[in-house]
N, C-alpha and C positions, 0 to 999 in steps of 0.2 A: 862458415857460419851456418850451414844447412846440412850438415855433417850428424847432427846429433840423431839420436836412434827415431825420437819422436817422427823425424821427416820421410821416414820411410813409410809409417805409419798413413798418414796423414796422402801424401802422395801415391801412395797403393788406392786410396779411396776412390781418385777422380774415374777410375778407368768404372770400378764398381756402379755410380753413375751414370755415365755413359751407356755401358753395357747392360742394365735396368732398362734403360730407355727405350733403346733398340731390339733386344729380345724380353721382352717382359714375362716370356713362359719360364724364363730363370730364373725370376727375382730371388726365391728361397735361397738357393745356393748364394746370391752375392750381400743376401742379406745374412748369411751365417758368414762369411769371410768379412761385411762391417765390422758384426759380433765381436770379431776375432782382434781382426785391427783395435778396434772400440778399448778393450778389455786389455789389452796389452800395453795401450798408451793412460792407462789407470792406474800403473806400476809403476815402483819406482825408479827404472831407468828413462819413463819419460820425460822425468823434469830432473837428470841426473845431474844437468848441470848447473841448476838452482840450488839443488842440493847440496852441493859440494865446491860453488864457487861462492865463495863468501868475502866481501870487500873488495879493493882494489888488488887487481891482478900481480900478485908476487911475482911474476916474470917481466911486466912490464917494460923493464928495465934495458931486458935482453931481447929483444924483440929482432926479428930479422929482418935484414934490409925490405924483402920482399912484402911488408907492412908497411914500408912509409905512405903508400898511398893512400891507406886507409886512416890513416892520423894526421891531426892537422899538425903541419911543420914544426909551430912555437910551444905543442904538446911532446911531441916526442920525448918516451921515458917518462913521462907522467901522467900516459894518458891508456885507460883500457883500450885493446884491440875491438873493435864492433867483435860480438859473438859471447863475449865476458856479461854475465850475467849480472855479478857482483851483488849477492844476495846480501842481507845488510848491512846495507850504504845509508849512513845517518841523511836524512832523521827518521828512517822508515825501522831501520834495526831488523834482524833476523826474521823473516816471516817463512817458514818453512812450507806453507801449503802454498801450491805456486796457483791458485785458481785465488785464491780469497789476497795472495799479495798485492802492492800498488805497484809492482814489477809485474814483468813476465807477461804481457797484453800480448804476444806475439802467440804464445803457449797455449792460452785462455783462448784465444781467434780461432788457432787451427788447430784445436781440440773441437770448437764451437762448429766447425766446417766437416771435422770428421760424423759428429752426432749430426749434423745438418742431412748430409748426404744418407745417410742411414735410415732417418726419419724420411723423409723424401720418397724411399721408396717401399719401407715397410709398413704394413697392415696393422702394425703392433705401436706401443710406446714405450718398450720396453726401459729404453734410457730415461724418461722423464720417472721411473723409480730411486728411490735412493740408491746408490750405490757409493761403496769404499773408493778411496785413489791412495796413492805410493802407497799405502801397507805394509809399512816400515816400522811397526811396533807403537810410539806413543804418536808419530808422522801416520797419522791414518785419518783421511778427511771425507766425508760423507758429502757428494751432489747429486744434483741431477740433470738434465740438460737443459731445462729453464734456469733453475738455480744459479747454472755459472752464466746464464746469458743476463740474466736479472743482475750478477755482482758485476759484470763487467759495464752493464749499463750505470749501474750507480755508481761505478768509479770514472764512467765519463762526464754523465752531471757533476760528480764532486771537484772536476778538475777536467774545465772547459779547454783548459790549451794541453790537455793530453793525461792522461791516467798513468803513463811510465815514463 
């Protein structure tokens, strides 16, 4: 489940934090390796499997034993593996930008923690500028770090027992 490209991203961060804190005459450097992380998870292999899992998990089926723990018993063979994304699952239907879906709160979180940490320790605000994500030809969606903190919040008012 923590396998996808995004979590390396994301987890290269904490140490950048850290290491801010305690040598602060480096900040520049670990605020160009954010940059980097930042800009990479804007692409589109960071929501590759938003992208590309669509509905219920065609394998489901065949699932290996070494899943039963993960599914409840009277599921099994009907039920997605945790990690399945399952992008257009009615009634929400295809929503390809994974920041503006009713999906994907995990994605939007610790994309939010990576610009978190960034801001934290930069002089700059450079992420609260527009910028592009997945940049996949008509899949090209404009935020900024407010932006997705502000949609994530409106999809928690909209849906008090949970926004995914």
């Amino acid at each position: 489940m923590a396998s996808w490209h995004r979590f390396d991203l994301v987890d290269s961060s904490y140490a950048m934090g850290l290491l801010a804190h305690r040598t602060p005459a480096w900040t520049e450097p670990y605020v160009e390796i954010l940059d980097q992380l930042i800009e990479r998870h804007t692409g589109w292999w960071s929501a590759a499997d938003w992208l590309t899992q669509f509905g219920p998990d065609p394998d489901r089926a065949r699932y290996p034993d070494a899943f039963r723990p993960l599914i409840p018993r009277h599921l099994w063979g009907d039920y997605d593996v945790p990690g399945w994304t399952a992008n257009g699952t009615q009634p929400w239907g295809v929503q390809m930008d994974p920041v503006a879906a009713d999906g994907m709160l995990f994605y939007k979180g610790f994309f939010l923690v990576l610009l978190g940490i960034r801001s934290m320790i930069a002089d700059d605000d450079r992420w609260n500028e527009p910028f592009d994500m997945i940049r996949d030809g008509l899949d090209t969606f404009t935020w900024t770090h407010s932006s997705i903190a502000d949609q994530l919040s409106r999809q928690w008012l909209a849906a008090p027992i949970g926004c995914h």
